[in-house]
C-alpha angles and dihedrals in degrees: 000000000000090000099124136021126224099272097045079050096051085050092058083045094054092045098052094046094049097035099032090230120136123268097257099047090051096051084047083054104057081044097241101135135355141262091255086048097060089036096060084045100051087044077051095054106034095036101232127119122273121227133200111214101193088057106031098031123177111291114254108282099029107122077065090069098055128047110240086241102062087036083056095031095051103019082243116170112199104217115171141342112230131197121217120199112216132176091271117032113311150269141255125234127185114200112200130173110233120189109239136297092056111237115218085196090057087057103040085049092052092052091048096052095038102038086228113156091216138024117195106200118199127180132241146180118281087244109045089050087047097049093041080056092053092055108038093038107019082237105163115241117237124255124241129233126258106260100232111252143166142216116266119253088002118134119341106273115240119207130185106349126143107257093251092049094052102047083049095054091038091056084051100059094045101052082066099040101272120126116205127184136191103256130208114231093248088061100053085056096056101056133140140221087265093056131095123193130196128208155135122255108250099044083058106044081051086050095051111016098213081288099093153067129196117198096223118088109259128214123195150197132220159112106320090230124116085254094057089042088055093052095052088051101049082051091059089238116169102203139012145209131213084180123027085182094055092100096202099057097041095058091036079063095046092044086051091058098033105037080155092067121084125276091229146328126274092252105034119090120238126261097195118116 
């Protein structure tokens, strides 16, 4: 629909794997598209019709066509009865609001309950059903997770080194003064300007497949050759390590990028010379 790029698209990938969300709450999240937007996607792609329940709400009296239990049990929103004329008589259509993706047993256990002929199911966004619940039940709305987050210029963010590799780097830095700390993904791509991440290759160009750019400063490890160079610099990286365990350059490409940390420690010796 030409709403996101690739690499919009890989940052709503990162956030639904790490936090289980779906993939559209977790696009609406990072706040790369809307609500409207995913919704006209998932009608698209279910081929159902989408509704918009701030501008098109239940008609008066609906709560009374639904049973608070399927409308908690399903997230069904009853919107509206029809009345078909047919050539004898008519016939009875009750139209409900379903999150996505649609759920025939939703619909198969409304039109048991009600004894309705035909349910027309629509989608609808996650907080509209939820608010609409809210006000024709007095169903709580459920309450959404914490996105995971960190504080700006804190401890050195480690990604994508073996355990041992990482308490070991980790033990470096802090014997100078430097805290470090095992890092999410999702966390490496929401950086800012104070952070510093470090990390080998190829755990950041998987990361970010050529397609990103994260605003702290990266420092990475890998081979001392003009290809590894390159690919530190396609990843924008701003220093780089042959050898993360080599304890003096490690802490000589911190220092570069956080002159404002301390030199060492009290009780560390220095490593200076």
């Amino acid at each position: 629909m030409g709403v996101l790029d690739r690499a919009q698209l890989r940052l709503g990938l990162v956030h639904h794997h790490e936090t289980r969300v779906p993939l559209g709450r977790a696009l609406v999240r990072e706040g790369l598209c809307s609500e409207n937007d995913v919704l006209r996607g998932l009608a698209l792609q279910l081929g159902v019709m989408a509704v918009d329940l701030d501008q098109g709400p239940p008609e008066p009296g609906a709560a009374e066509l639904l049973p608070v239990r399927l409308a908690r049990q399903y997230q069904a929103v009853p919107l509206r009865l029809e009345r078909v004329p047919l050539e004898q008589g008519e016939r009875e259509v009750l139209h409900i609001a379903l999150p996505a993706p649609v759920s025939l047993e939703a619909v198969d256990a409304v039109r048991a309950v009600t004894g309705k002929p035909r349910v027309e199911a629509h989608v609808a966004s996650d907080t509209a059903i939820a608010r609409v619940l809210s006000e024709l039940y007095g169903i709580e709305e459920p309450s959404e997770p914490a996105t995971p987050a960190h504080a700006p210029g804190g401890p050195l963010l480690l990604y994508g080194w073996p355990p041992v590799t990482a308490v070991l780097i980790s033990r470096q830095l802090a014997r100078h003064g430097h805290p470090a700390r095992v890092a999410t993904p999702l966390e490496v791509l929401h950086t800012d300007a104070t952070d510093v991440v470090l990390a080998p290759i190829q755990a950041m160009e998987g990361l970010l497949a050529g397609e990103v750019r994260i605003a702290g400063a990266l420092i990475v490890h890998g081979a001392s050759d003009d290809e590894g160079f390159e690919r530190a610099r396609q990843l924008g990286a701003r220093g780089f390590l042959a050898n993360p365990r080599d304890e003096e350059l490690l802490l000589r490409a911190v220092r570069r990028l956080r002159p404002d940390y301390p030199r060492d420690s009290p009780s560390a010796p220095s490593t200076s010379g």
